[in-house]
PyMOL CGO cylinders between C-alpha atoms (Angstrom):
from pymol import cmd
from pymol.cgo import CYLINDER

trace = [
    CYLINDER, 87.11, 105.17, 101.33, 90.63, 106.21, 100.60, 0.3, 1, 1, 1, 1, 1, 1,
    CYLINDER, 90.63, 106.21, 100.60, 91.81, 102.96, 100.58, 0.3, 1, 1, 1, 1, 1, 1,
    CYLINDER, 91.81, 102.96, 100.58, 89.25, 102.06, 98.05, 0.3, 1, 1, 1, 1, 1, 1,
    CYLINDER, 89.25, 102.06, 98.05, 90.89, 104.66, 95.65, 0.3, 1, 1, 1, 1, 1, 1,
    CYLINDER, 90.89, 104.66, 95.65, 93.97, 103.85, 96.25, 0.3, 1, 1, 1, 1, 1, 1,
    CYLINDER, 93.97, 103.85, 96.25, 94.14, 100.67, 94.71, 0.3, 1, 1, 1, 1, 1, 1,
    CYLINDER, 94.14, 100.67, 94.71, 90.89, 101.79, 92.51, 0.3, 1, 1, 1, 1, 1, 1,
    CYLINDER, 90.89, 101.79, 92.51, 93.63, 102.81, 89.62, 0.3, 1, 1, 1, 1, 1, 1,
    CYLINDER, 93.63, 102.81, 89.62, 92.54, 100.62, 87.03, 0.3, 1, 1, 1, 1, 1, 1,
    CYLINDER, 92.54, 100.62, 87.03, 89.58, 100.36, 84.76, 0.3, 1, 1, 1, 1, 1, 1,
    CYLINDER, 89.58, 100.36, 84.76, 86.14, 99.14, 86.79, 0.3, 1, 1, 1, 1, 1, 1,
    CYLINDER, 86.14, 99.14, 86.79, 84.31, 96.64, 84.79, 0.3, 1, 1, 1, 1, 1, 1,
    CYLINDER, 84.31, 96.64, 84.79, 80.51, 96.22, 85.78, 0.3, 1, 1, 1, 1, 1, 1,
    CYLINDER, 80.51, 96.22, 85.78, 79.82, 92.29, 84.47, 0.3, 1, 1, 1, 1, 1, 1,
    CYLINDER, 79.82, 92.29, 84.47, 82.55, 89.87, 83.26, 0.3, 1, 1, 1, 1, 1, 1,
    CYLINDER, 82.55, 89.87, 83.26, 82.53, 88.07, 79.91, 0.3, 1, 1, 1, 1, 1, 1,
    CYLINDER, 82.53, 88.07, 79.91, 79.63, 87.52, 78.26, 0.3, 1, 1, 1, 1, 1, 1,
    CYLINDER, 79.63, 87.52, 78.26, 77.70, 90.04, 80.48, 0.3, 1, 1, 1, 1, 1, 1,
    CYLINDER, 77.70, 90.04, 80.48, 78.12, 87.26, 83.53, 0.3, 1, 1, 1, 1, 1, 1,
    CYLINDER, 78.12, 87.26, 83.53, 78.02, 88.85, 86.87, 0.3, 1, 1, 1, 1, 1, 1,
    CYLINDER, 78.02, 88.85, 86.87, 81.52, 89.19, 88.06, 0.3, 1, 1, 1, 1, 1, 1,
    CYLINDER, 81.52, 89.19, 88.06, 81.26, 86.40, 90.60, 0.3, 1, 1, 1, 1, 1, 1,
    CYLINDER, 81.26, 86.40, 90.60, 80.63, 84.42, 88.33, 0.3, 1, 1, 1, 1, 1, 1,
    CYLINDER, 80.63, 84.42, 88.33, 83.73, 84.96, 85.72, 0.3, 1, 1, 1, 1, 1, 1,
    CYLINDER, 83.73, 84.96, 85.72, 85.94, 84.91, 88.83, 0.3, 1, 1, 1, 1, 1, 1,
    CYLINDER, 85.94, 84.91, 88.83, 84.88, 82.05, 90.09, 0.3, 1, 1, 1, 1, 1, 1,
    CYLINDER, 84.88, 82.05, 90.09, 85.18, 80.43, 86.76, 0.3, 1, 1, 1, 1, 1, 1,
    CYLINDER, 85.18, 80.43, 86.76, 88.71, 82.02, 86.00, 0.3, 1, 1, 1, 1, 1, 1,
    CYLINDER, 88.71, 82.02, 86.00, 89.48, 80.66, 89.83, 0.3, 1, 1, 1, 1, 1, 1,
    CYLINDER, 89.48, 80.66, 89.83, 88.72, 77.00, 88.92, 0.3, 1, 1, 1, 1, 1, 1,
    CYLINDER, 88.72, 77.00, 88.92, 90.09, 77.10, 85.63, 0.3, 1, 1, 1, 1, 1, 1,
    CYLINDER, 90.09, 77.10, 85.63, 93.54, 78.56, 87.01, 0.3, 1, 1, 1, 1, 1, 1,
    CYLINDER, 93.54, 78.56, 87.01, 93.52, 76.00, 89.37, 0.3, 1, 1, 1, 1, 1, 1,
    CYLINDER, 93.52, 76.00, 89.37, 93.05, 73.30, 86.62, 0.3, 1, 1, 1, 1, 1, 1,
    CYLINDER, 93.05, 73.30, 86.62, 95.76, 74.87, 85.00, 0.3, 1, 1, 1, 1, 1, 1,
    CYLINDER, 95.76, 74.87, 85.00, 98.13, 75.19, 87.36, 0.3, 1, 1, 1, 1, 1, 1,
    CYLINDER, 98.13, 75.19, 87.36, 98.17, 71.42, 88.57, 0.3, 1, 1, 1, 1, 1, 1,
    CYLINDER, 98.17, 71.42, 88.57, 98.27, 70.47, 84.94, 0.3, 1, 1, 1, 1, 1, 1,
    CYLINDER, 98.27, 70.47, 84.94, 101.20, 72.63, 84.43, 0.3, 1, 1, 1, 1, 1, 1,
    CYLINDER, 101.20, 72.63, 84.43, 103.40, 71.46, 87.92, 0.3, 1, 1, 1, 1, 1, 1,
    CYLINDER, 103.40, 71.46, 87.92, 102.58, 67.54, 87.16, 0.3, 1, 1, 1, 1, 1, 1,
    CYLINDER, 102.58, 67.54, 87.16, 103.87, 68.12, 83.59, 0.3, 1, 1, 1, 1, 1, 1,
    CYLINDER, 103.87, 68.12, 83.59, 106.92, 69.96, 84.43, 0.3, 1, 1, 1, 1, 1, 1,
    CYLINDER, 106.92, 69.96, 84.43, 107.54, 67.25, 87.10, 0.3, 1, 1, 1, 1, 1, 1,
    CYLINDER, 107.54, 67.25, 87.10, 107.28, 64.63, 84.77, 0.3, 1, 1, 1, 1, 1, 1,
    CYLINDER, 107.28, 64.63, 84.77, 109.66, 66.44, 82.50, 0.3, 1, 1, 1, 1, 1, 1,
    CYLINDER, 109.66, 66.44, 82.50, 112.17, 67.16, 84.88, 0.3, 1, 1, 1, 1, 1, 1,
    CYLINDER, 112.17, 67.16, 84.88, 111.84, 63.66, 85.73, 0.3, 1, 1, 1, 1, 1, 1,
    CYLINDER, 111.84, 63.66, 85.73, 112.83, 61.88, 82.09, 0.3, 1, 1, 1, 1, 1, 1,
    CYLINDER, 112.83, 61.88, 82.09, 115.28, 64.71, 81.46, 0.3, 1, 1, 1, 1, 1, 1,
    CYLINDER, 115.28, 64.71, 81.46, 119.51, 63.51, 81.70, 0.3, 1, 1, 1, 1, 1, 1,
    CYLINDER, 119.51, 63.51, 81.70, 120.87, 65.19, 84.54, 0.3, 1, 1, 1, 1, 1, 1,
    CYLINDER, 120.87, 65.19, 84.54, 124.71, 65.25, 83.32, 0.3, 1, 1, 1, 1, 1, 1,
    CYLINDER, 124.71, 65.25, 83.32, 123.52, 67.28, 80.11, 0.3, 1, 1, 1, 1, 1, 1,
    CYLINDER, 123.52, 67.28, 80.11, 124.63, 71.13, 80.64, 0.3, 1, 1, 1, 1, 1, 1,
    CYLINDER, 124.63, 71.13, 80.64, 121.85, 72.54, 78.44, 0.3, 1, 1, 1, 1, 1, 1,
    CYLINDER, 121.85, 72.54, 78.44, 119.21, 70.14, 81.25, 0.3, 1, 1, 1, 1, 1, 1,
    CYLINDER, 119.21, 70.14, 81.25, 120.60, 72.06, 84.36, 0.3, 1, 1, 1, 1, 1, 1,
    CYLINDER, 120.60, 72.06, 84.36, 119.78, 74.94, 82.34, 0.3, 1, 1, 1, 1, 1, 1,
    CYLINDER, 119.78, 74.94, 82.34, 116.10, 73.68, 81.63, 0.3, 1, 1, 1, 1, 1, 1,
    CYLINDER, 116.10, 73.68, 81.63, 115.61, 72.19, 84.96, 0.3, 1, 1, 1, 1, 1, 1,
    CYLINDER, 115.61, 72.19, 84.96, 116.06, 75.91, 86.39, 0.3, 1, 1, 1, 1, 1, 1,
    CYLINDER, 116.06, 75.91, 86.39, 113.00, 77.46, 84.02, 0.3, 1, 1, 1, 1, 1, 1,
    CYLINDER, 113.00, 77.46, 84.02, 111.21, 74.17, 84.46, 0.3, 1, 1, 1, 1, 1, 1,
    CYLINDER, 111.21, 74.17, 84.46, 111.74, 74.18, 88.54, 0.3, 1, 1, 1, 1, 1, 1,
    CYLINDER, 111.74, 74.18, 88.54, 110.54, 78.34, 88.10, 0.3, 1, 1, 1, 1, 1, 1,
    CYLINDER, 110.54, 78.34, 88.10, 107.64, 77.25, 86.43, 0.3, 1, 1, 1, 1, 1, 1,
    CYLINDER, 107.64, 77.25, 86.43, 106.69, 74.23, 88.56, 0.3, 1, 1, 1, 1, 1, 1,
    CYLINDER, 106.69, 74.23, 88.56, 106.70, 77.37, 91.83, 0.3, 1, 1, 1, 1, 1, 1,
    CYLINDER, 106.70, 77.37, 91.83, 104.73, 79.12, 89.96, 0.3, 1, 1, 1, 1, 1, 1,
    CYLINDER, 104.73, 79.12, 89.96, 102.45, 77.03, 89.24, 0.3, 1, 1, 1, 1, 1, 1,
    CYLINDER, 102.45, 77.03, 89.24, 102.10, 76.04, 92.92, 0.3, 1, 1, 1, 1, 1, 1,
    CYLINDER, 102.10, 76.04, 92.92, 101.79, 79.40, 94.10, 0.3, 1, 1, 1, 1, 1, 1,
    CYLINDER, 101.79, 79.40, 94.10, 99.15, 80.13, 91.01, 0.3, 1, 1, 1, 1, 1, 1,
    CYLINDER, 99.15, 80.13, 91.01, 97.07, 77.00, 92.53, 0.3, 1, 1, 1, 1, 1, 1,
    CYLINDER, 97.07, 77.00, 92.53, 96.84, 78.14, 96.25, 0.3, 1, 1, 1, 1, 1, 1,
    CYLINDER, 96.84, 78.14, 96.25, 96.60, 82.13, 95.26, 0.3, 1, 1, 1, 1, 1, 1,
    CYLINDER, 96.60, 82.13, 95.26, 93.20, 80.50, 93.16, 0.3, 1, 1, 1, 1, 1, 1,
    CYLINDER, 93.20, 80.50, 93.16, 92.09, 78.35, 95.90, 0.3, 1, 1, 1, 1, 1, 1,
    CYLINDER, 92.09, 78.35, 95.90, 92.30, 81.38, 98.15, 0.3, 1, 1, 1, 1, 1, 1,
    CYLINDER, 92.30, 81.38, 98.15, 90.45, 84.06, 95.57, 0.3, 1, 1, 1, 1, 1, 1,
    CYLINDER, 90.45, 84.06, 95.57, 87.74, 80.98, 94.94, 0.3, 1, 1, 1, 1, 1, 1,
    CYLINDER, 87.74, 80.98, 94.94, 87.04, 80.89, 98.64, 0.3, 1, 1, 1, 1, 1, 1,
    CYLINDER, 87.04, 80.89, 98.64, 87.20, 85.01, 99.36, 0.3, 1, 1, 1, 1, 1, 1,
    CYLINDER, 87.20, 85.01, 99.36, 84.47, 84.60, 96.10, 0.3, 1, 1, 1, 1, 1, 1,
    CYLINDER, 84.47, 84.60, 96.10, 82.01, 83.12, 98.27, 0.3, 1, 1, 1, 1, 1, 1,
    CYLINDER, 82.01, 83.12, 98.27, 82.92, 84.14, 101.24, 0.3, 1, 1, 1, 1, 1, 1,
    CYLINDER, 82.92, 84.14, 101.24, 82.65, 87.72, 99.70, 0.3, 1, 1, 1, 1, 1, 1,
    CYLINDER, 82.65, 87.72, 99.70, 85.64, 88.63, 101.70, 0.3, 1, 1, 1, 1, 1, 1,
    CYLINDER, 85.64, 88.63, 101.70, 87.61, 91.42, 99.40, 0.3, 1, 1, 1, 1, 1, 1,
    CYLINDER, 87.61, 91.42, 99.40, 90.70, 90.71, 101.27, 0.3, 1, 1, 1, 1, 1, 1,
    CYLINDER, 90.70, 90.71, 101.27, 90.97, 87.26, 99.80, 0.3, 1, 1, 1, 1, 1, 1,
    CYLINDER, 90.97, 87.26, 99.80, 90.94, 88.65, 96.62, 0.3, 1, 1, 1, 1, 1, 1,
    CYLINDER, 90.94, 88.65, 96.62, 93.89, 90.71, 97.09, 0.3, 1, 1, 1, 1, 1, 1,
    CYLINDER, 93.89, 90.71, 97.09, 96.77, 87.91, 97.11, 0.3, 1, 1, 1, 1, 1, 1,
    CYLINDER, 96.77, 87.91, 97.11, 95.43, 87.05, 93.48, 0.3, 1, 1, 1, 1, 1, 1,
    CYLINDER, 95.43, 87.05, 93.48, 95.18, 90.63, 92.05, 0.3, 1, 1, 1, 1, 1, 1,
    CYLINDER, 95.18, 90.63, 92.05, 98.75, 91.06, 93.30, 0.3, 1, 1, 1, 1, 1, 1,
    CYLINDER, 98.75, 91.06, 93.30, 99.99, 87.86, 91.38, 0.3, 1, 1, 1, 1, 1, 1,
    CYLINDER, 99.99, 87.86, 91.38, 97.45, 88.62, 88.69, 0.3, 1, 1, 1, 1, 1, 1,
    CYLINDER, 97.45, 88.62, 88.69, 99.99, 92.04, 88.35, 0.3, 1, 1, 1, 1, 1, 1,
    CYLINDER, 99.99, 92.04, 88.35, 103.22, 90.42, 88.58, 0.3, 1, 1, 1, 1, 1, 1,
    CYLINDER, 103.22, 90.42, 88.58, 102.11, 88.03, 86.16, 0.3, 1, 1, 1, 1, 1, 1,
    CYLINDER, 102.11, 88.03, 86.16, 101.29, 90.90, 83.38, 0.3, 1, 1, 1, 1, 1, 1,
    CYLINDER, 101.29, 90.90, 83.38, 104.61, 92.31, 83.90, 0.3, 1, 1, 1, 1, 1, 1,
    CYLINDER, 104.61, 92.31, 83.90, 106.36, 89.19, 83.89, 0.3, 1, 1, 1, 1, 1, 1,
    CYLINDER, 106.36, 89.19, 83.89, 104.78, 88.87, 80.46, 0.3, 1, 1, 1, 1, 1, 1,
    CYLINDER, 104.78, 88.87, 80.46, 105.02, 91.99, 78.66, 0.3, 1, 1, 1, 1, 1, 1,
    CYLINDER, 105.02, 91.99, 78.66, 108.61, 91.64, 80.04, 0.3, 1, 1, 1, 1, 1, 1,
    CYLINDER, 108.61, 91.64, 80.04, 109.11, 88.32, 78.42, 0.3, 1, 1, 1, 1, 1, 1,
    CYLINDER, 109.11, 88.32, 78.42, 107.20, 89.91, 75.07, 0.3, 1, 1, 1, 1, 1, 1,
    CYLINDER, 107.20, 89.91, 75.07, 109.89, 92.65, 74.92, 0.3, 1, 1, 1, 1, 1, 1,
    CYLINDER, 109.89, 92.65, 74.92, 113.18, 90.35, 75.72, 0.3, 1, 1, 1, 1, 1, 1,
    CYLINDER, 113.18, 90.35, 75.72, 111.71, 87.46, 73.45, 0.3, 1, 1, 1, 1, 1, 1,
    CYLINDER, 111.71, 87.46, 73.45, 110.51, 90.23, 70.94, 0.3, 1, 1, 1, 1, 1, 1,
    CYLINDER, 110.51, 90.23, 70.94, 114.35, 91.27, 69.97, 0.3, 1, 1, 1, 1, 1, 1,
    CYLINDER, 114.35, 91.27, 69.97, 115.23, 87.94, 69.01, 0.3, 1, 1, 1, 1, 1, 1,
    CYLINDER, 115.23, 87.94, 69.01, 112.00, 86.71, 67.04, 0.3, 1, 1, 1, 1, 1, 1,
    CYLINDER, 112.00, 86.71, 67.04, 109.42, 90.18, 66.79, 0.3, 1, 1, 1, 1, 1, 1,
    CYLINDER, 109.42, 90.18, 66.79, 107.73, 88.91, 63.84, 0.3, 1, 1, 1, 1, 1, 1,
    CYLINDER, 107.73, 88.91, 63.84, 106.74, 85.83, 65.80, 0.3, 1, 1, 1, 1, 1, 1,
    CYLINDER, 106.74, 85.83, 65.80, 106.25, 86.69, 69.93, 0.3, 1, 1, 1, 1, 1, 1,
    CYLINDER, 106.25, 86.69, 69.93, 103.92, 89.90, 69.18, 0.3, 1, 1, 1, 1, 1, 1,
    CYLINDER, 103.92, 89.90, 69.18, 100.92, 88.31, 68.27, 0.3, 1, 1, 1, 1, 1, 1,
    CYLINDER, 100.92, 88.31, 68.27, 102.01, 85.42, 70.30, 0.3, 1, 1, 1, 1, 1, 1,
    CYLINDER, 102.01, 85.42, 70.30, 102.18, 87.75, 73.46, 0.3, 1, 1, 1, 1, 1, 1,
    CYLINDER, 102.18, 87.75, 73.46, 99.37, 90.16, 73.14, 0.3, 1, 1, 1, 1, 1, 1,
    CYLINDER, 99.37, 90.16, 73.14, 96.88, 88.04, 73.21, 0.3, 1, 1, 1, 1, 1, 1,
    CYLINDER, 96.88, 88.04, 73.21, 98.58, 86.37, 76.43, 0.3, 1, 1, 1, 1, 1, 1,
    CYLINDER, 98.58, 86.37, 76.43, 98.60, 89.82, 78.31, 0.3, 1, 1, 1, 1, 1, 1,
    CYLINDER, 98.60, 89.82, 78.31, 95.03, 90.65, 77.15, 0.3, 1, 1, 1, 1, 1, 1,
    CYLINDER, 95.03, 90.65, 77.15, 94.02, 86.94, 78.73, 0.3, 1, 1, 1, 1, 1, 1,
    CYLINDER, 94.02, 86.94, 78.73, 96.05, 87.98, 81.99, 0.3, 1, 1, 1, 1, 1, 1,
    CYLINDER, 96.05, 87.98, 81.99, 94.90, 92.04, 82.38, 0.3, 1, 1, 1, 1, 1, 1,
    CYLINDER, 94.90, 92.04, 82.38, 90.92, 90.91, 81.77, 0.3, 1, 1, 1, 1, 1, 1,
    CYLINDER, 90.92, 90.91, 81.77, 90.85, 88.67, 84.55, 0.3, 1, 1, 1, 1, 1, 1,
    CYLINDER, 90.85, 88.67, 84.55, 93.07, 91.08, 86.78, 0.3, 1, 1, 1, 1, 1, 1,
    CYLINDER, 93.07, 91.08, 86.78, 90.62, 93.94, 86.30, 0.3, 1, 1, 1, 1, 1, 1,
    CYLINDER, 90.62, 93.94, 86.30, 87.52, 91.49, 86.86, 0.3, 1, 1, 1, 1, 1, 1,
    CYLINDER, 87.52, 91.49, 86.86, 88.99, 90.21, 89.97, 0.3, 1, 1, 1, 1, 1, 1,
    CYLINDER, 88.99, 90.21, 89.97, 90.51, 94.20, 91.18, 0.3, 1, 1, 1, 1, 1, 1,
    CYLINDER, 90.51, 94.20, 91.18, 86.33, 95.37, 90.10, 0.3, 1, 1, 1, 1, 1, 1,
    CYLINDER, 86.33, 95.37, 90.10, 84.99, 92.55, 92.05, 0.3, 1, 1, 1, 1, 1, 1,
    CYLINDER, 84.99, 92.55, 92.05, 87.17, 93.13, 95.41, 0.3, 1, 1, 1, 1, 1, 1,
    CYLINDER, 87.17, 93.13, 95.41, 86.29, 97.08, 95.19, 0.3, 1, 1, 1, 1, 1, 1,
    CYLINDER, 86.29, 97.08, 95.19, 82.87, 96.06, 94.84, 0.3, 1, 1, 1, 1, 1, 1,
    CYLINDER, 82.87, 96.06, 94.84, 83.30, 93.64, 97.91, 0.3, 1, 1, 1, 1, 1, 1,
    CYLINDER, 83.30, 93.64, 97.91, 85.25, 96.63, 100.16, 0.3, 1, 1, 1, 1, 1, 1,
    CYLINDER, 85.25, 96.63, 100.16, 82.20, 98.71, 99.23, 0.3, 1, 1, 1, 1, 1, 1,
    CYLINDER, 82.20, 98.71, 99.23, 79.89, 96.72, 100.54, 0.3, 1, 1, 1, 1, 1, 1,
    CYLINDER, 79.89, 96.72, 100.54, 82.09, 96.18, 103.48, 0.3, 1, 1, 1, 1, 1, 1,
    CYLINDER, 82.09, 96.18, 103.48, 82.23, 99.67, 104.02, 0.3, 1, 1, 1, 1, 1, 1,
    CYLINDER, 82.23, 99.67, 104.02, 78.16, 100.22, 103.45, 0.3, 1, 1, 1, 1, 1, 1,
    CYLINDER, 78.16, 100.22, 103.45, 77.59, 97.47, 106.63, 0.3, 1, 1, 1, 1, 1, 1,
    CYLINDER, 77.59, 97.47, 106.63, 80.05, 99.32, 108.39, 0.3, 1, 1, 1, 1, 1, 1,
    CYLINDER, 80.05, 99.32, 108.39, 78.54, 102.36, 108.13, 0.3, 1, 1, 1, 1, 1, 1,
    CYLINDER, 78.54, 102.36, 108.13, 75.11, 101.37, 108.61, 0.3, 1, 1, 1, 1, 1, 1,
    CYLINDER, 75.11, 101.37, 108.61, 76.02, 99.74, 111.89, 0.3, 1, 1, 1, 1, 1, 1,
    CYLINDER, 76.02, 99.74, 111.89, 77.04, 102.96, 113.53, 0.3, 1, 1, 1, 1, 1, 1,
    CYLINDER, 77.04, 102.96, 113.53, 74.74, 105.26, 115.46, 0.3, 1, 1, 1, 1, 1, 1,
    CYLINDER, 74.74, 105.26, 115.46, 72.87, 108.27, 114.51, 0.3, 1, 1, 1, 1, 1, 1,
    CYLINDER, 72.87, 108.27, 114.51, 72.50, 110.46, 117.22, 0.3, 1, 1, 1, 1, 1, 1,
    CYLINDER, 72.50, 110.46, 117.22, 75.77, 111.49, 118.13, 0.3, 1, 1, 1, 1, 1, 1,
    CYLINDER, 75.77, 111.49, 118.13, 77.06, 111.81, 122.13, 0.3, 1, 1, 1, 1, 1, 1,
    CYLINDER, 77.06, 111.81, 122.13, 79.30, 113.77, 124.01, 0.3, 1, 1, 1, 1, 1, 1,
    CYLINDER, 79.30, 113.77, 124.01, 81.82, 110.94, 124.88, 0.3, 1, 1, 1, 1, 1, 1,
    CYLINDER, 81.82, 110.94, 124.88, 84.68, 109.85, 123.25, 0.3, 1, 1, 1, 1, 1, 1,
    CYLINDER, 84.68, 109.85, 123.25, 83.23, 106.48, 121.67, 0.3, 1, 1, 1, 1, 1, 1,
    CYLINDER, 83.23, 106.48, 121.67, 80.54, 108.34, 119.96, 0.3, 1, 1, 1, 1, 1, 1,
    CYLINDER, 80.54, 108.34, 119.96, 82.40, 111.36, 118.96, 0.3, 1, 1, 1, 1, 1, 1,
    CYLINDER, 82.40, 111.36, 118.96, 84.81, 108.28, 117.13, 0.3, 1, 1, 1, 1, 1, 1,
    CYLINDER, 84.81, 108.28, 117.13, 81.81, 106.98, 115.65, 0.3, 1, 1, 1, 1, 1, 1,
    CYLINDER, 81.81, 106.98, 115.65, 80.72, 110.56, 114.12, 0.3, 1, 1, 1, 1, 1, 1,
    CYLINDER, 80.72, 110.56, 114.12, 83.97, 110.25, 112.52, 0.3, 1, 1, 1, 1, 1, 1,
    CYLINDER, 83.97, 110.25, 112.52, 83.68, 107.68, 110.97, 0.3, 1, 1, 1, 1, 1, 1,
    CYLINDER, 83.68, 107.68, 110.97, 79.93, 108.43, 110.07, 0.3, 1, 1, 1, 1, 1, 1,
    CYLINDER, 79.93, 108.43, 110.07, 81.66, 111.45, 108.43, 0.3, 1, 1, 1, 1, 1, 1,
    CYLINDER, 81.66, 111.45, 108.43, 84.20, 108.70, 106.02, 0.3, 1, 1, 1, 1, 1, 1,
    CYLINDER, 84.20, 108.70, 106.02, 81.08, 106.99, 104.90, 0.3, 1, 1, 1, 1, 1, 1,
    CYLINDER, 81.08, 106.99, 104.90, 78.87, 109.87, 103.80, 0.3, 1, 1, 1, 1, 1, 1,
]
cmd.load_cgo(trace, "trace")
């Protein structure tokens, strides 16, 4: 159970977007980020493709355009893995995505901030509605793996013995009878 709350910091939703059971929304938000994330490494690949490589300002671009082509590769097989941990029901698939799903919101409200000195007027509505769409699916997907270890840790304790012994294996199992109470 402690490991439950430890990671249990942020906000538990109960349904995702239009009341939709959260399996649902993140298997939807899975599929779509996969979707996305191809889309975005074939068109960065083309684009570092037709670029002039003797240009100063390209090397430059071909950097943030090589970033985001990783990213979108490692956004594609973190989805692929949180689709199958979906329905597999296996909350420790889910984990690899909530962990980018956080880098990605600071990565963002980071950008929001250094873009926001140089054009505020412009980047804060830009941005806010870019971290909203990146926190809503990170607390559906964080809700939906506690809800996953939970159940995990229900089985668990319904598969251990009542009647307790005098031997070491079942004094272990009274111990852990004792976490799930």
């Amino acid at each position: 159970m402690a490991v439950i709350q430890r990671l249990s910091w942020l906000p538990r939703l109960d349904r995702g977007c239009w009341c939709c059971p959260l399996e649902t929304f993140c298997l939807v938000f899975g599929y779509f980020s996969v979707v996305t994330s191809l889309v975005v490494m074939v068109v960065m690949l083309v684009a570092i493709s037709i670029g002039t490589p003797y240009d100063w300002g390209f090397l430059i671009v071909a950097r943030v355009i090589l970033a985001m082509t990783f990213e979108g590769f490692i956004c594609f097989v973190l989805s692929v893995i949180c689709i199958m941990g979906v329905h597999q029901r296996r909350q420790s698939n889910l984990m690899p995505f909530v962990i980018f799903l956080h880098l990605r919101a600071v990565v963002a409200i980071h950008l929001a901030i250094w873009v926001g000195t140089e054009v505020p007027v412009v980047t804060l509505p830009g941005t806010l509605p870019l971290v909203g769409f990146i926190i809503y699916p990170l607390l559906c997907v964080n809700s939906l793996r506690i809800k996953f270890a939970e159940e995990d840790l229900e089985r668990a304790c319904m598969s251990v013995p009542s009647a307790p012994g005098k031997n070491n294996i079942d004094h272990n199992l009274d111990n852990n009878r004792a976490h799930c109470v």
